[in-house]
C-alpha positions in Angstrom: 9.3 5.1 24.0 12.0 7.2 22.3 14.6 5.5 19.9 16.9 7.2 17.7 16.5 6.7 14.2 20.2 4.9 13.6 19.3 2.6 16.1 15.8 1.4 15.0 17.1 1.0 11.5 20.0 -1.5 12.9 17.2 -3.5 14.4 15.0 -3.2 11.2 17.4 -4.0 9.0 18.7 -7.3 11.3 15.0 -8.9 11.0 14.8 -7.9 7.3 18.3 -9.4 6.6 17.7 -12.5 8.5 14.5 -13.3 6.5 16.9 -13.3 3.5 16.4 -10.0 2.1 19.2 -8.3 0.4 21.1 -5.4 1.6 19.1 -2.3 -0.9 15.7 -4.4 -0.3 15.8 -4.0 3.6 17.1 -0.4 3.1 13.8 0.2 1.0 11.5 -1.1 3.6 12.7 0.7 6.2 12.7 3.5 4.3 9.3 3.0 3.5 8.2 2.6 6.8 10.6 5.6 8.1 8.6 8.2 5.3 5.5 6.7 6.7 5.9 7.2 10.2 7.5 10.9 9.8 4.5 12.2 8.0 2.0 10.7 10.8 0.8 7.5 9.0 1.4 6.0 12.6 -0.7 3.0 11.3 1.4 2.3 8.2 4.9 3.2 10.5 7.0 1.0 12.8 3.7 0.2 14.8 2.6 -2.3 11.5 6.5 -3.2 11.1 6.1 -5.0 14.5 2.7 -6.5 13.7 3.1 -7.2 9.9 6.3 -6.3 8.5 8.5 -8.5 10.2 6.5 -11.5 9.5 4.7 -11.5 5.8 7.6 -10.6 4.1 8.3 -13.4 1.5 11.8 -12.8 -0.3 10.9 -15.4 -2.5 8.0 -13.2 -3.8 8.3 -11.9 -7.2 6.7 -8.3 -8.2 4.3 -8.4 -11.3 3.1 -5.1 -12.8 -0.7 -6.0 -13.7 -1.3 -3.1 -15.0 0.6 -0.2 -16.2 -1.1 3.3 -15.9 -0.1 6.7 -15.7 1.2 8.1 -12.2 -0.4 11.5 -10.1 3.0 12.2 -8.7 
């Protein structure tokens, strides 16, 4: 199956916004799952979007740093 990219964000971005994310936080996760999918992470891509994405997202969830550590990149 072939979709364009604008397209697959619109539908992305509906299910993200309708489970009450904000605007810039559905942008991230699909832009997560976009750099994923273009460097052939399949398995982290839109294929997991459809079987995990969609449905764990909690936007009530609150990130926590649990520990803070130098980064490689």
């Amino acid at each position: 199956m072939q979709i364009k990219i604008e397209e697959l964000k619109d539908i992305c971005l509906k299910i993200l916004l309708n489970k009450g994310l904000s605007p810039e936080e559905s942008e991230q996760i699909f832009n997560e799952y976009l750099d994923n999918e273009l460097r052939g992470r399949v398995c982290h891509g839109f294929q997991s979007f459809v079987k995990f994405g969609a449905k764990l997202i909690d936007p009530e969830a609150q990130e926590e740093v649990l520990k803070e550590e130098d980064n490689l990149i």
